[in-house]
N, C-alpha and C positions, 0 to 999 in steps of 0.2 A: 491025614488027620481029618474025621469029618465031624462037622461040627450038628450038633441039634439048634433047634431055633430056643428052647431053653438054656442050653448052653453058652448063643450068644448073648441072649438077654443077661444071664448068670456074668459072664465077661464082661459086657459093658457097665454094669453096676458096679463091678469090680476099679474097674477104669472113671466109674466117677467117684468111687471111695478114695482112689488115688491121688485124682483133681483136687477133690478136698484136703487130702495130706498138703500137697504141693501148695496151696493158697494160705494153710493153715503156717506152716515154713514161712512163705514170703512176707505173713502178717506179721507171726511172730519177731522176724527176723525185721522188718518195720518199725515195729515199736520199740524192740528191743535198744539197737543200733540209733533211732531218732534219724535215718536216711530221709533223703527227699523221696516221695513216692512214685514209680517206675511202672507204668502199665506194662512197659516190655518186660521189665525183670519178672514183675508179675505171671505176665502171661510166660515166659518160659518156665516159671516154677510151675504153673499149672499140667502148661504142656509135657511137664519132666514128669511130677506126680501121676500124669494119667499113663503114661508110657510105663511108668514100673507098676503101676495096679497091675496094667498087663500082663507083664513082664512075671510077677508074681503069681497072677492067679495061675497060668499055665504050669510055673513052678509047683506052687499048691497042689494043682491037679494031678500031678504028674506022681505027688507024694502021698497020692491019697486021704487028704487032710479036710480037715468039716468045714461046711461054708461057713460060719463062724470065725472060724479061725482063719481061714482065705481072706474073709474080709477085714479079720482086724491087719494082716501081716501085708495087704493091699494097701489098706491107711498108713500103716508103719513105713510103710517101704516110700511111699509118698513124701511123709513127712521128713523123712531122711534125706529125700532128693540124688544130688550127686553122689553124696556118700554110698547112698547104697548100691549106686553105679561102680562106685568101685568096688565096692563087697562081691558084686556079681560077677565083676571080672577077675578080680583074684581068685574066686571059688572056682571058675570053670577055667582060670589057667592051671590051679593044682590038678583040678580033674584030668585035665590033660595029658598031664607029666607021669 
């Protein structure tokens, strides 16, 4: 897979649309619940959020889908965090099957 320097640039903005899901999560989830505030918790929802911008936009790509829409399903997938960790592993264990 070889990548263009547009392409990377395209990805990592993707990955920081994710970031944003994932802090968007740990706010909500924050305020919601009234928890004591956790830079760690935090930074792993971040760190999860930018891991599935990834994770997605490759998906995206792969589905030939508009950056628009890459970017919002970046942020979604973010904001979903775990969950959509397991969305993506059931999907690609049926694939399997």
């Amino acid at each position: 897979m070889k990548f263009l320097p547009d392409e990377l640039l395209q990805t990592a903005a993707l990955v920081v649309v994710g970031v944003l899901g994932g802090a968007v999560k740990y706010l909500r989830d924050f305020q919601q619940k009234a928890k004591k505030f956790s830079i760690i918790h935090m930074l792993i929802a971040v760190f999860t959020g930018g891991f599935l911008g990834m994770l997605t936009s490759f998906l995206c790509a792969s589905l030939n889908m508009s950056g628009p829409m890459t970017g919002f399903m970046a942020g979604v997938a973010g904001l979903m965090g775990d969950e959509a960790i397991k969305l993506f592993i059931d999907k690609f264990k049926r694939s399997l099957s």
